[in-house]
TORVEXVO-513802 format. One record per residue: x, y, z of N, C-alpha, C in turn; residue in three letters. Coordinates in steps of 0.001 Angstrom, whole numbers. Layout:
N
<nx=X; ny=Y; nz=Z; cax=X; cay=Y; caz=Z; cx=X; cy=Y; cz=Z; rest=Ala>
...
//
This chain:
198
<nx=755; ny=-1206; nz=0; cax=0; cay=0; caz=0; cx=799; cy=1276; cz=0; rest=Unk>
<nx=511; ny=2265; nz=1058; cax=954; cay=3726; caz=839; cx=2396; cy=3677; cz=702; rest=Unk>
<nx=3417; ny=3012; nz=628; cax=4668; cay=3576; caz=1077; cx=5351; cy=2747; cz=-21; rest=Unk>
<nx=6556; ny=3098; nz=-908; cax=7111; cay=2036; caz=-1433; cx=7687; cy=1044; cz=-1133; rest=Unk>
<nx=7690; ny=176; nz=-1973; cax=8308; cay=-1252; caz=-1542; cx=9662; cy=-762; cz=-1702; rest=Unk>
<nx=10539; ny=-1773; nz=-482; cax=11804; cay=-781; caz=-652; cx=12211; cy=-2213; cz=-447; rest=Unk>
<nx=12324; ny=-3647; nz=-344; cax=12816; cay=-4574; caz=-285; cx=14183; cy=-4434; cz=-1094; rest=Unk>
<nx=15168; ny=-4583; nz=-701; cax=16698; cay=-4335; caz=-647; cx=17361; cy=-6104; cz=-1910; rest=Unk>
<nx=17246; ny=-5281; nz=-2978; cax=17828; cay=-6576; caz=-3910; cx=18909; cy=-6591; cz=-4396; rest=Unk>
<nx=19849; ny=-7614; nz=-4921; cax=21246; cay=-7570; caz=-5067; cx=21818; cy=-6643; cz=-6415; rest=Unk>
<nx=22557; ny=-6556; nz=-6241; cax=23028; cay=-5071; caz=-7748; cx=24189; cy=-6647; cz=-8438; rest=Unk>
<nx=23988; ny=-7074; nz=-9383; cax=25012; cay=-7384; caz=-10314; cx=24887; cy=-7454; cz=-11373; rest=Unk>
<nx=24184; ny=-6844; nz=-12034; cax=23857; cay=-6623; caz=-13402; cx=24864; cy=-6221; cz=-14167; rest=Unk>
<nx=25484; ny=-7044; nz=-15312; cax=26930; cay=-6926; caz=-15986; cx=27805; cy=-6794; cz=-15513; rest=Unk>
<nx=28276; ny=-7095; nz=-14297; cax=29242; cay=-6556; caz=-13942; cx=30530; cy=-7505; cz=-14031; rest=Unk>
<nx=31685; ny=-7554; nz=-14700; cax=31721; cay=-8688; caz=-14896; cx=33602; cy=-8774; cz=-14293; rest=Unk>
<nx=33879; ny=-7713; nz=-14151; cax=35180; cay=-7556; caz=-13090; cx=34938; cy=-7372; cz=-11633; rest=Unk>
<nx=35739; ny=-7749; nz=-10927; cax=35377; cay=-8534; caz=-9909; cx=35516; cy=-6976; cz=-9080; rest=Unk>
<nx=36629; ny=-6604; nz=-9301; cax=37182; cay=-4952; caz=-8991; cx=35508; cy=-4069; cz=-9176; rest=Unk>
<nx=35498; ny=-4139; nz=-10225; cax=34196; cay=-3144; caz=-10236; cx=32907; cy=-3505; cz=-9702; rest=Unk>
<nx=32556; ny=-4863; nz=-9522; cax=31341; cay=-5329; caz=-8924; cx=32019; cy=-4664; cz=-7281; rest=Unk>
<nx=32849; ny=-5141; nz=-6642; cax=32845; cay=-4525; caz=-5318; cx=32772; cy=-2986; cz=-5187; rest=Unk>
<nx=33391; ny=-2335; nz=-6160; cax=33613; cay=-468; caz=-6031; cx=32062; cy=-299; cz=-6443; rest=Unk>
<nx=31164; ny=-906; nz=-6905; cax=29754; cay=-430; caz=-7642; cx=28767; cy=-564; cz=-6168; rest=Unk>
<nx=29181; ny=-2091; nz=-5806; cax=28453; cay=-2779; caz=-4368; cx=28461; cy=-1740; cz=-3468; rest=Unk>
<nx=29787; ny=-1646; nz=-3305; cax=29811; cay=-373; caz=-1653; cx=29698; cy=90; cz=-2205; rest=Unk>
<nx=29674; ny=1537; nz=-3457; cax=29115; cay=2844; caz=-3448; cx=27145; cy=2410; cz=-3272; rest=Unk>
<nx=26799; ny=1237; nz=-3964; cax=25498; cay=1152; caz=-3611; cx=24868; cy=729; cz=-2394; rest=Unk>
<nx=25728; ny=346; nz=-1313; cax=25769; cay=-54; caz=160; cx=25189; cy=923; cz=710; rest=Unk>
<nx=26377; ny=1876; nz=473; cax=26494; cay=3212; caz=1081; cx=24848; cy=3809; cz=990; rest=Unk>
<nx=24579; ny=3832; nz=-264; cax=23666; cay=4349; caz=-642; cx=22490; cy=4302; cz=216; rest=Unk>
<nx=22396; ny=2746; nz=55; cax=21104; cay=2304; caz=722; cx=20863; cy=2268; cz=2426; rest=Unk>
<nx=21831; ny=2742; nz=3083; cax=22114; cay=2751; caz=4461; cx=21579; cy=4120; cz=4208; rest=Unk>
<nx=22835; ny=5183; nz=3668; cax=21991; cay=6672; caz=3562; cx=20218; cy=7177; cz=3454; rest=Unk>
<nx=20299; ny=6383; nz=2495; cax=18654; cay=6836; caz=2337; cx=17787; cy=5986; cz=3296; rest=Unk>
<nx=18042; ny=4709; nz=3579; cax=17575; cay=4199; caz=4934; cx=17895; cy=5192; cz=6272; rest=Unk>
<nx=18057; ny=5896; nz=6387; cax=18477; cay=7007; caz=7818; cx=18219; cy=8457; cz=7610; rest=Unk>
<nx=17778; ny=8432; nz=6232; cax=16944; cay=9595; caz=5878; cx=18048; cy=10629; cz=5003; rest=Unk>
<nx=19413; ny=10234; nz=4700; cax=19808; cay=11395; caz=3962; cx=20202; cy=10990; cz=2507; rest=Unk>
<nx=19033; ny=11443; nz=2087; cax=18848; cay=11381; caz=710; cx=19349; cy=11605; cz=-138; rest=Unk>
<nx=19824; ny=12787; nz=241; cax=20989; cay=13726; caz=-424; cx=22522; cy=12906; cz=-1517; rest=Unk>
<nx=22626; ny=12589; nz=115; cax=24059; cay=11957; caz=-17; cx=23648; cy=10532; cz=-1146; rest=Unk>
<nx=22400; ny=9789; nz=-930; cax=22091; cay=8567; caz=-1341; cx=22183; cy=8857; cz=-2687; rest=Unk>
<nx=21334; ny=9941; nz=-3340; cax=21115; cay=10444; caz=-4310; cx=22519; cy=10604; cz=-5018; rest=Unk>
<nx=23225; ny=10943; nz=-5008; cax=24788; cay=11569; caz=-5291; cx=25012; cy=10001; cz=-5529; rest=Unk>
<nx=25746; ny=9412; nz=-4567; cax=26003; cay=8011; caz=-4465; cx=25826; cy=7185; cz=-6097; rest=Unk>
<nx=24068; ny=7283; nz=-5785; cax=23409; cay=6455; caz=-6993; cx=24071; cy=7318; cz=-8594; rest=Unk>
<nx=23957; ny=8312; nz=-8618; cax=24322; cay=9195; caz=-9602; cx=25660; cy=8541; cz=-10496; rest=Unk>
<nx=25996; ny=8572; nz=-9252; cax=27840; cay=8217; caz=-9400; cx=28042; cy=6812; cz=-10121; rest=Unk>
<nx=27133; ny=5985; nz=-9778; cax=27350; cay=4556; caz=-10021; cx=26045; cy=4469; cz=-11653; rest=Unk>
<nx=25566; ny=5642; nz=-11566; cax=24894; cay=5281; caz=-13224; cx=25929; cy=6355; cz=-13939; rest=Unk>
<nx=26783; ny=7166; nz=-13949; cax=27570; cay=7603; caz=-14259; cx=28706; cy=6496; cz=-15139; rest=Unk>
<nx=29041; ny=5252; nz=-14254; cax=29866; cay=4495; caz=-15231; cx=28962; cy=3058; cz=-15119; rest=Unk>
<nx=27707; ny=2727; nz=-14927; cax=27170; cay=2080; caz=-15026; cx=25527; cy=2391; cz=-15292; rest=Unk>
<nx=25093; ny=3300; nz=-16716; cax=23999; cay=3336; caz=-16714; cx=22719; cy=2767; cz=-17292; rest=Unk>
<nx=23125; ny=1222; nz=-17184; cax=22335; cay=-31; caz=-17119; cx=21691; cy=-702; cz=-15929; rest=Unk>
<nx=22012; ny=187; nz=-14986; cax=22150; cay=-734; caz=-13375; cx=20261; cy=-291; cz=-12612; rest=Unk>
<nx=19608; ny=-1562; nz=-13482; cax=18276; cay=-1292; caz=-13111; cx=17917; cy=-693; cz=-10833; rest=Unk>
<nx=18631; ny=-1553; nz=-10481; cax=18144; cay=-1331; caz=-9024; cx=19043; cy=500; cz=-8053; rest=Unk>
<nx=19851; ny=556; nz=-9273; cax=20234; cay=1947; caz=-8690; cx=19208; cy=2942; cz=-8974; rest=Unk>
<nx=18507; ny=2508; nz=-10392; cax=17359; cay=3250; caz=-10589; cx=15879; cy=3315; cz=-9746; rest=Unk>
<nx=15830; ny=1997; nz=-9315; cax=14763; cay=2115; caz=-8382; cx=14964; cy=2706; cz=-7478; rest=Unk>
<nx=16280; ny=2608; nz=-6505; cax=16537; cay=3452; caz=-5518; cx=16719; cy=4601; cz=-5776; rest=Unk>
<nx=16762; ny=5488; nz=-6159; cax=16626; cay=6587; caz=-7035; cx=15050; cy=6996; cz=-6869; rest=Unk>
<nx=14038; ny=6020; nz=-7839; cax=12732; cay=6268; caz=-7406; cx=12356; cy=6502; cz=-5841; rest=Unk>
<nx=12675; ny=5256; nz=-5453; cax=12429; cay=5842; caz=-3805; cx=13081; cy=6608; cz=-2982; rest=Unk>
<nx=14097; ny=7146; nz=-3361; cax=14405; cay=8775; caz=-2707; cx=13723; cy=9856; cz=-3058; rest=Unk>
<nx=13077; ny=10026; nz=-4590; cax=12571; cay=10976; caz=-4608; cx=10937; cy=10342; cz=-4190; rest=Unk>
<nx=10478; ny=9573; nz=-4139; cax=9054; cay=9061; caz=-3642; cx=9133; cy=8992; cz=-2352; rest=Unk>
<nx=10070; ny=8823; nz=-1420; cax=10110; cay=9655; caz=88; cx=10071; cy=10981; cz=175; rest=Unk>
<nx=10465; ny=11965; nz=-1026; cax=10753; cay=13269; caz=-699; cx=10035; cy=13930; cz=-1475; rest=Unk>
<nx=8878; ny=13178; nz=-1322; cax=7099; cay=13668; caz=-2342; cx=7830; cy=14013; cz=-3437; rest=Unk>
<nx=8631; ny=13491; nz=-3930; cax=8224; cay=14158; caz=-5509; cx=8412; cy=13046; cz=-6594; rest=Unk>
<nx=6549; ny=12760; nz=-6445; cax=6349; cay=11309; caz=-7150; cx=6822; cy=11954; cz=-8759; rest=Unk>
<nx=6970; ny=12907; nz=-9452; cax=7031; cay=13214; caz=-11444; cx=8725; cy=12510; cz=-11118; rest=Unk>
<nx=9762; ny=12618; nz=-10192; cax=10624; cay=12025; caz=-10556; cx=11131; cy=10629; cz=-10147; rest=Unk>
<nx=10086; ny=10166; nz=-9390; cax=10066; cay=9187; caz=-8681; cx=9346; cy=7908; cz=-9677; rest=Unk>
<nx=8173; ny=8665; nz=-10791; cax=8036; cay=7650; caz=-11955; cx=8780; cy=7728; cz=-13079; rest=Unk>
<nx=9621; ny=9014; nz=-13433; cax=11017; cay=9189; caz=-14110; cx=11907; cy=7987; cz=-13949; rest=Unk>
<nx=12279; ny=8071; nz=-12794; cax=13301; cay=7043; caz=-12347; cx=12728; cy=5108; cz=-12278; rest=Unk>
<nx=11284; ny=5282; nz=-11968; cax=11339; cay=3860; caz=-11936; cx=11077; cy=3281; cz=-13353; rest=Unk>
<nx=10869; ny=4139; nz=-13839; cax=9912; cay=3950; caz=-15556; cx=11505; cy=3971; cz=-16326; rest=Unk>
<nx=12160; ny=4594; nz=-16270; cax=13663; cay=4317; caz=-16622; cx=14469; cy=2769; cz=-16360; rest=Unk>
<nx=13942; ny=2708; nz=-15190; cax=14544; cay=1568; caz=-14443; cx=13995; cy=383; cz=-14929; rest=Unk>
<nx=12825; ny=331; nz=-15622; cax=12355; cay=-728; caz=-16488; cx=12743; cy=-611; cz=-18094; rest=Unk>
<nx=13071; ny=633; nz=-18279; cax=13446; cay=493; caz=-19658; cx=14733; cy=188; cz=-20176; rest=Unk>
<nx=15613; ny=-537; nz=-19061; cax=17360; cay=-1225; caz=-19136; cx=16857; cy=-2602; cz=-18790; rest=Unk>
<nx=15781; ny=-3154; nz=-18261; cax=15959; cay=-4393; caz=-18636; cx=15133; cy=-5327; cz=-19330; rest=Unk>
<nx=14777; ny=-6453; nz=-19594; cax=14357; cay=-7123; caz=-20474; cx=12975; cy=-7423; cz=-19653; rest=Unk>
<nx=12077; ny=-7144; nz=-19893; cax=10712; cay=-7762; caz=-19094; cx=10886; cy=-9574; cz=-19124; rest=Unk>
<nx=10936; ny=-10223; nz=-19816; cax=11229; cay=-11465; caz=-19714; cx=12276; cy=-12045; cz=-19369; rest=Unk>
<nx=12752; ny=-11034; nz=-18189; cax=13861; cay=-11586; caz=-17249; cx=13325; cy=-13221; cz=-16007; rest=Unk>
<nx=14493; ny=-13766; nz=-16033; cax=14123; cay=-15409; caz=-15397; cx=14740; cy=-14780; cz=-13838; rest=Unk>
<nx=15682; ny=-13928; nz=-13745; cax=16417; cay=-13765; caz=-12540; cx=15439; cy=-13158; cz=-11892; rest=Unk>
<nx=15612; ny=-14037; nz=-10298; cax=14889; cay=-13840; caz=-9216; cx=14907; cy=-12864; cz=-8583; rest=Unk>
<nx=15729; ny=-11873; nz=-8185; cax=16544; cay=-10709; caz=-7782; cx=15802; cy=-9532; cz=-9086; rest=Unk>
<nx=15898; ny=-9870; nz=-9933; cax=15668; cay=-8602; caz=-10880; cx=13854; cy=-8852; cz=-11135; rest=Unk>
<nx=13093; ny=-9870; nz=-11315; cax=12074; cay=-10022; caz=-10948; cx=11460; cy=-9721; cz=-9858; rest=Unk>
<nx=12059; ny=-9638; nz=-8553; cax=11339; cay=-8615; caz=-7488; cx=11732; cy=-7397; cz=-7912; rest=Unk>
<nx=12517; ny=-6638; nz=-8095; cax=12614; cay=-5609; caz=-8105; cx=11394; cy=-4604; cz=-8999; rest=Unk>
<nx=11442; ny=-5715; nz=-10439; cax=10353; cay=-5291; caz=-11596; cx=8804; cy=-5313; cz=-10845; rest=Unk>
<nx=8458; ny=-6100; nz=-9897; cax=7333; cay=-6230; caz=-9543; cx=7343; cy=-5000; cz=-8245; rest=Unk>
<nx=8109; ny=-4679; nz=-7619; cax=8265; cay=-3740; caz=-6550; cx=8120; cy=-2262; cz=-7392; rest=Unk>
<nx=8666; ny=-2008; nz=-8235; cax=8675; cay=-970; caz=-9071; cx=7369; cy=-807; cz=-9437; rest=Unk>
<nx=6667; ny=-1727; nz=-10344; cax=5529; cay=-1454; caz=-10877; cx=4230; cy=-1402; cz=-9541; rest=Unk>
<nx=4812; ny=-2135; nz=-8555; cax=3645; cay=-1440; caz=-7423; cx=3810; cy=-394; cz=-6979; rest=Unk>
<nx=4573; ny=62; nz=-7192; cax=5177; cay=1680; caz=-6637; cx=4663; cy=2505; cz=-8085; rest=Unk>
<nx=4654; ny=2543; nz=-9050; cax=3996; cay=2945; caz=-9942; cx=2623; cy=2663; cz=-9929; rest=Unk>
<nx=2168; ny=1963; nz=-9822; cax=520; cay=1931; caz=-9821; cx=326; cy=2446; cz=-8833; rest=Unk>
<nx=278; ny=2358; nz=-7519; cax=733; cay=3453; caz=-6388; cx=90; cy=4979; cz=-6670; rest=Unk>
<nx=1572; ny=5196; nz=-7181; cax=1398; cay=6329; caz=-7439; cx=433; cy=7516; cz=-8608; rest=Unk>
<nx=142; ny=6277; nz=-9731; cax=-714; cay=6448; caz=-10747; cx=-2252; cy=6332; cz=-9619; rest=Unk>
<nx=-1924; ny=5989; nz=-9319; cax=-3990; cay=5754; caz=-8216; cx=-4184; cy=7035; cz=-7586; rest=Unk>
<nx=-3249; ny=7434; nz=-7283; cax=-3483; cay=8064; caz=-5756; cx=-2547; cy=9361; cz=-5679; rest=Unk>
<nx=-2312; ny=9900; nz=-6917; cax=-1448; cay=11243; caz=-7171; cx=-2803; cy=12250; cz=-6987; rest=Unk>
<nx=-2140; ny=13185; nz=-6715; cax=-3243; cay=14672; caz=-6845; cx=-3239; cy=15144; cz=-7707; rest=Unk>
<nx=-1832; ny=15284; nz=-8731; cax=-1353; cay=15559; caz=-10108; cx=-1819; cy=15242; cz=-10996; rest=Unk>
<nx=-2447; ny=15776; nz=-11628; cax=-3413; cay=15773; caz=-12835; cx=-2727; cy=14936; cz=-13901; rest=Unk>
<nx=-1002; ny=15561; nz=-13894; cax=-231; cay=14585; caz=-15144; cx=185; cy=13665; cz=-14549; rest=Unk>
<nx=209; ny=12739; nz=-13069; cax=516; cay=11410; caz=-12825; cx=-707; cy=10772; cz=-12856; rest=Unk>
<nx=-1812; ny=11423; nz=-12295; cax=-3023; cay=10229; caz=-12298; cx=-3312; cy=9634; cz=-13312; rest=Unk>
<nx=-3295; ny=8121; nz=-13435; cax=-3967; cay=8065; caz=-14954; cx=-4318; cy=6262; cz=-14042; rest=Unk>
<nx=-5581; ny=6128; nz=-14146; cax=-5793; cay=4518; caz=-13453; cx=-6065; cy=3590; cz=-14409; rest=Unk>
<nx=-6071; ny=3848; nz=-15933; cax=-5688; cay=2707; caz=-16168; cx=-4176; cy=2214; cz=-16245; rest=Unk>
<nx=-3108; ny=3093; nz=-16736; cax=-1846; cay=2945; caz=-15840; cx=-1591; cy=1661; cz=-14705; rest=Unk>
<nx=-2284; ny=2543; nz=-13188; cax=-2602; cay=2146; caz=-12492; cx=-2500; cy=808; cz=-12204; rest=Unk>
<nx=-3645; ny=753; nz=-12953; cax=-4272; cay=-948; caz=-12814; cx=-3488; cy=-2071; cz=-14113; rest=Unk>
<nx=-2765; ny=-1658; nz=-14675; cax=-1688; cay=-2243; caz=-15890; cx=-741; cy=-2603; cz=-14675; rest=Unk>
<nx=199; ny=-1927; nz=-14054; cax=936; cay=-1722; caz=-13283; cx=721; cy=-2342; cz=-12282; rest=Unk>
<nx=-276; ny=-2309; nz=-11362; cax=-911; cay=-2745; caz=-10337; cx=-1093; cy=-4463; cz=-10987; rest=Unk>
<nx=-1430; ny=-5026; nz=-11914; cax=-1722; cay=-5740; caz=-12071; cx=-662; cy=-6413; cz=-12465; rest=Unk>
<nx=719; ny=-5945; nz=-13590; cax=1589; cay=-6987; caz=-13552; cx=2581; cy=-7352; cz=-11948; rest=Unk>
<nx=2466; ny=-6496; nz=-11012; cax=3163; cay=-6360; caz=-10092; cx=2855; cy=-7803; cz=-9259; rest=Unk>
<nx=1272; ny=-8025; nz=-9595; cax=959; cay=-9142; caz=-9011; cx=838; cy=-10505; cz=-9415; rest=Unk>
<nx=829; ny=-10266; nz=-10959; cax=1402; cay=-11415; caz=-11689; cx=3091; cy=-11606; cz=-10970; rest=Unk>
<nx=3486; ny=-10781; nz=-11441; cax=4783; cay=-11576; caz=-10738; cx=5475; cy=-11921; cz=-9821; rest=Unk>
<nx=4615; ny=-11180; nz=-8600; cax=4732; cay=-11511; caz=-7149; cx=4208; cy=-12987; cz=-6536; rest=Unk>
<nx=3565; ny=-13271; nz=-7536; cax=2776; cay=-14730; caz=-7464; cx=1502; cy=-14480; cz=-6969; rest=Unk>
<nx=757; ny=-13320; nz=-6682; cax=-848; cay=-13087; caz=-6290; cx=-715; cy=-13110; cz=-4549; rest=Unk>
<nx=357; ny=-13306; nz=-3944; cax=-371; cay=-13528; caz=-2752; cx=629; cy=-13004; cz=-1315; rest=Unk>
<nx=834; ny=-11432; nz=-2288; cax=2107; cay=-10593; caz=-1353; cx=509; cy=-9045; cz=-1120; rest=Unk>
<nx=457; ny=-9301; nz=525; cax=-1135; cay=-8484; caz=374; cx=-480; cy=-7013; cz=-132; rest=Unk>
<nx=634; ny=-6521; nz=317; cax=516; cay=-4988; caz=227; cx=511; cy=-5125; cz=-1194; rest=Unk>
<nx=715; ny=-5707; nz=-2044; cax=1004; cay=-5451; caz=-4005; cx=-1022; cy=-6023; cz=-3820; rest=Unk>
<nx=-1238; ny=-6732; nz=-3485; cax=-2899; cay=-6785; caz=-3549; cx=-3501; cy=-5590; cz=-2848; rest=Unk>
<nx=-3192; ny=-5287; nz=-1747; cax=-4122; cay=-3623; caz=-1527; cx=-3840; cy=-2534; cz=-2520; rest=Unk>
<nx=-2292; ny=-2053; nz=-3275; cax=-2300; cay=-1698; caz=-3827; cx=-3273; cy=-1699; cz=-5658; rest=Unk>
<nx=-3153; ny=-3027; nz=-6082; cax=-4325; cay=-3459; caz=-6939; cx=-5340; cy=-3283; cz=-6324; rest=Unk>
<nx=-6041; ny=-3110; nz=-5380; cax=-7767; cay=-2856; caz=-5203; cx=-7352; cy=-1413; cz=-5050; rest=Unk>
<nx=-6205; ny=-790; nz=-4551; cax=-6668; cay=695; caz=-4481; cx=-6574; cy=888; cz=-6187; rest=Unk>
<nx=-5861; ny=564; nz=-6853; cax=-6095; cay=753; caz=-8454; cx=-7284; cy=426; cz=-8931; rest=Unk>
<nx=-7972; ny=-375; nz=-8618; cax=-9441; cay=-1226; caz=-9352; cx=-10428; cy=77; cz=-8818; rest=Unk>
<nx=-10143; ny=648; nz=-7439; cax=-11137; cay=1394; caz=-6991; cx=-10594; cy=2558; cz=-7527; rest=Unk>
<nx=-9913; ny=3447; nz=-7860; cax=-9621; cay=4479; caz=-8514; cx=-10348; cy=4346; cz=-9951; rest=Unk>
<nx=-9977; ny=3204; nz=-11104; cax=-11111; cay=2988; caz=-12032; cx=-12565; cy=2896; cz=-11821; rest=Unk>
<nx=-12672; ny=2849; nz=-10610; cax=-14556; cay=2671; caz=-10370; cx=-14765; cy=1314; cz=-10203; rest=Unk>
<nx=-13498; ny=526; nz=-10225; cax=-14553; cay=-1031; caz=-10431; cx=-14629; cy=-1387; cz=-9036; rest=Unk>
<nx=-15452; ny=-1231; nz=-8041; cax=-15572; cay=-1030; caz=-6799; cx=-15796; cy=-2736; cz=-6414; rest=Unk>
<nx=-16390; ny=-3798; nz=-6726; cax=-16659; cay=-4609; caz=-6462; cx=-15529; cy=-5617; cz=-6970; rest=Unk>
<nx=-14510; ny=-5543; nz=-7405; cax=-13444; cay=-6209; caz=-7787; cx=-12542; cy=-5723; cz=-6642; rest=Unk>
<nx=-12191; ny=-4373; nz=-6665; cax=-11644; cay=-3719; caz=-5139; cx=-11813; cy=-4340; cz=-4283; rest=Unk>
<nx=-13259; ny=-4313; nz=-3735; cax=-13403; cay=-4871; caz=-2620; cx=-13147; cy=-7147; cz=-2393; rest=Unk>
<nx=-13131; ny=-7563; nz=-3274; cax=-12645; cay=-8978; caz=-3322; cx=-11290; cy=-9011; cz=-3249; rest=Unk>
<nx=-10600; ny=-7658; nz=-4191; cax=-8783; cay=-7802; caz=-4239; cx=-8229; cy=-7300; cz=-2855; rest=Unk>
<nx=-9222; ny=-6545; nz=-1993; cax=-8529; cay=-6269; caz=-971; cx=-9205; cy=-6980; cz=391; rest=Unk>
<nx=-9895; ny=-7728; nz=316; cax=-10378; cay=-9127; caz=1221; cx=-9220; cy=-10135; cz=1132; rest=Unk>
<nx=-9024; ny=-10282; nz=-160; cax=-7909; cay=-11525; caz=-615; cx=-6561; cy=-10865; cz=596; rest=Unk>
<nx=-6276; ny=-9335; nz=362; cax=-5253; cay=-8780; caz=1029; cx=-5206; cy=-9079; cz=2568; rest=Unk>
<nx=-6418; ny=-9237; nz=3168; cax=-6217; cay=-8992; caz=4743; cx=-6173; cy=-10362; cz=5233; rest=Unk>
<nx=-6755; ny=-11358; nz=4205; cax=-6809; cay=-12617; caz=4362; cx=-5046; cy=-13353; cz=4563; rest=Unk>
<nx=-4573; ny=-12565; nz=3837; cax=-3099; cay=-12710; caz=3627; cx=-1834; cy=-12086; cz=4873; rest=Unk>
<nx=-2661; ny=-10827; nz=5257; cax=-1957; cay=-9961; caz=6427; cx=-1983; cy=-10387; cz=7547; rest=Unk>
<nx=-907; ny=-10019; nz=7988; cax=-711; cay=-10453; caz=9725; cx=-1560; cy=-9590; cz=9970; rest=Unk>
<nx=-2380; ny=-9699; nz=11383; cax=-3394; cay=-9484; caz=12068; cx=-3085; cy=-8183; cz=12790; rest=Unk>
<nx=-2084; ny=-8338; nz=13352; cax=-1437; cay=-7387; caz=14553; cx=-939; cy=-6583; cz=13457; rest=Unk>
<nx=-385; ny=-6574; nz=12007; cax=766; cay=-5270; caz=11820; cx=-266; cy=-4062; cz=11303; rest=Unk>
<nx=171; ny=-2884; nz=11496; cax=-177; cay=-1549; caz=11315; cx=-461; cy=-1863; cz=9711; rest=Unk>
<nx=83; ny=-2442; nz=8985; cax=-610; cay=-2259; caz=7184; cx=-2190; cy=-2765; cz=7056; rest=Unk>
<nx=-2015; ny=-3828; nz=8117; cax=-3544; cay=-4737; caz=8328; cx=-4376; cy=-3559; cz=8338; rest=Unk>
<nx=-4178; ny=-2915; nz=9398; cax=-5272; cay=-1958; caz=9534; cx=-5449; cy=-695; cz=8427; rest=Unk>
<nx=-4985; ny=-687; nz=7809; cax=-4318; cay=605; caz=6961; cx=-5353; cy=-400; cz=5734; rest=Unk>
<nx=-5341; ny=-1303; nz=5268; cax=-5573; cay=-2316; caz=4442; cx=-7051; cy=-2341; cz=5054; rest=Unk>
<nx=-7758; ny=-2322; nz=5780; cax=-9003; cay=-2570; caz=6421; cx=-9964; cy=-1198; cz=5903; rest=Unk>
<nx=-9153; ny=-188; nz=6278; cax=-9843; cay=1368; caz=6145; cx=-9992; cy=993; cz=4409; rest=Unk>
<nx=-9145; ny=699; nz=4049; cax=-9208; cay=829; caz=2469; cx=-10681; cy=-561; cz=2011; rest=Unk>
<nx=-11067; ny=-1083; nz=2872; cax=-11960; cay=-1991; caz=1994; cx=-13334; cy=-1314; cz=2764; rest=Unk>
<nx=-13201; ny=-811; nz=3868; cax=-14371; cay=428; caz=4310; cx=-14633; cy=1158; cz=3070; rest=Unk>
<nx=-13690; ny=1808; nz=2515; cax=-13969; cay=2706; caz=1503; cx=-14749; cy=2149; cz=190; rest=Unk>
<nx=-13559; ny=1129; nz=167; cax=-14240; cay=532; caz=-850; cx=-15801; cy=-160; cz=-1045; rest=Unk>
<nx=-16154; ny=-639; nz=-67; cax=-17746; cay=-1115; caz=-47; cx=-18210; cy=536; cz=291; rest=Unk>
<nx=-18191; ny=1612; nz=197; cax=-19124; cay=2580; caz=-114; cx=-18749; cy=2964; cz=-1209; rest=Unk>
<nx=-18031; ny=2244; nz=-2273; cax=-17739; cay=2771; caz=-3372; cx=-17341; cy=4402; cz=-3370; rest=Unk>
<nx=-15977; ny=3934; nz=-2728; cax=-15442; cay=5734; caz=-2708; cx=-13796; cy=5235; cz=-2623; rest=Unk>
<nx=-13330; ny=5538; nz=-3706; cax=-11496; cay=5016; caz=-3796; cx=-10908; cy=5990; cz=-2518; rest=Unk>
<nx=-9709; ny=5200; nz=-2799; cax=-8748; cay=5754; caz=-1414; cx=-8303; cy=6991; cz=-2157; rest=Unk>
<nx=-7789; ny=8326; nz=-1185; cax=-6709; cay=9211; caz=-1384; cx=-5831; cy=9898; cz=-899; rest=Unk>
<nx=-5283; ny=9936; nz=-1222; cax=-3955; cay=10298; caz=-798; cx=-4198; cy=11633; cz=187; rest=Unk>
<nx=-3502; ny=11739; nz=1565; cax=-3861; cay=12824; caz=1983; cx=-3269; cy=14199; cz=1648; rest=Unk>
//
């Protein structure tokens, strides 16, 4: 749901000297500790640096998205992840680069649902996005399913919403804070009224 998926995946994409896979690793270490502790700044720079002599490196790009999608500014936050799909092959087999593609595109449908921005909203987007995220998650990761019902309910299809985000809580731990966050959203949804962003 609201927050991006930030699940932490391995960087080795071409890298094929052993020297440069480690100098690429720790500058992207670095990175991800930085922007995990909130300074973005520095994370940002970091990532820069490493698409500078590596600008194929799909997961520097996602992280990238989620610095600027922590620091509200979703126009570069779908810049960066929409980039970040256009270096690799959608009919990738690797497990590592397959979460990442499915983490991305829930963070894009995400943000396509539930922008205030006239030029990000767009739900069928949305629900494209929302929907391969869960093809390839295997159907049964709830926050990529609340995210798909908040997409289904942004299109109006209110009664698909409300089944995609039943499937979600059915799936959620009971006790965690998304459960409940995931609950308000199927309230909404059986009065046929999509979620928004505050």
């Amino acid at each position: 749901g609201g927050q991006p998926d930030t699940d932490t995946v391995q960087i080795d994409e071409g890298l094929e000297d052993p020297k440069d896979f480690i100098e690429i690793y720790l500058l992207y270490s670095r990175a991800l500790y930085e922007w995990g502790r909130g300074d973005w700044g520095t994370a940002r720079a970091r990532c820069l640096k490493i698409l500078d002599e590596r600008p194929d490196t799909f997961h520097v790009r996602f992280l990238l998205g989620n610095i600027a999608f922590d620091q509200g500014n979703h126009k570069d936050a779908v810049a960066h992840y929409s980039s970040g799909l256009s270096v690799i092959s959608s009919a990738t087999t690797d497990r590592a680069l397959n979460q990442g593609i499915y983490l991305v595109c829930n963070n894009l449908a995400w943000i396509h649902a539930t922008s205030q921005d006239p030029e990000l909203y767009d739900t069928e987007r949305a629900v494209r996005f929302a929907e391969e995220a869960n093809r390839r998650s295997g159907g049964n990761d709830a926050g990529i399913l609340d995210t798909l019902a908040v997409a289904q309910a942004a299109a109006g299809n209110f009664e698909q919403a409300v089944e995609t985000v039943t499937r979600a809580i059915e799936l959620s731990d009971p006790r965690a804070k998304s459960t409940a966050e995931i609950r308000k959203h199927l309230h909404l949804f059986q009065q046929s009224k999509p979620y928004q962003n505050e």
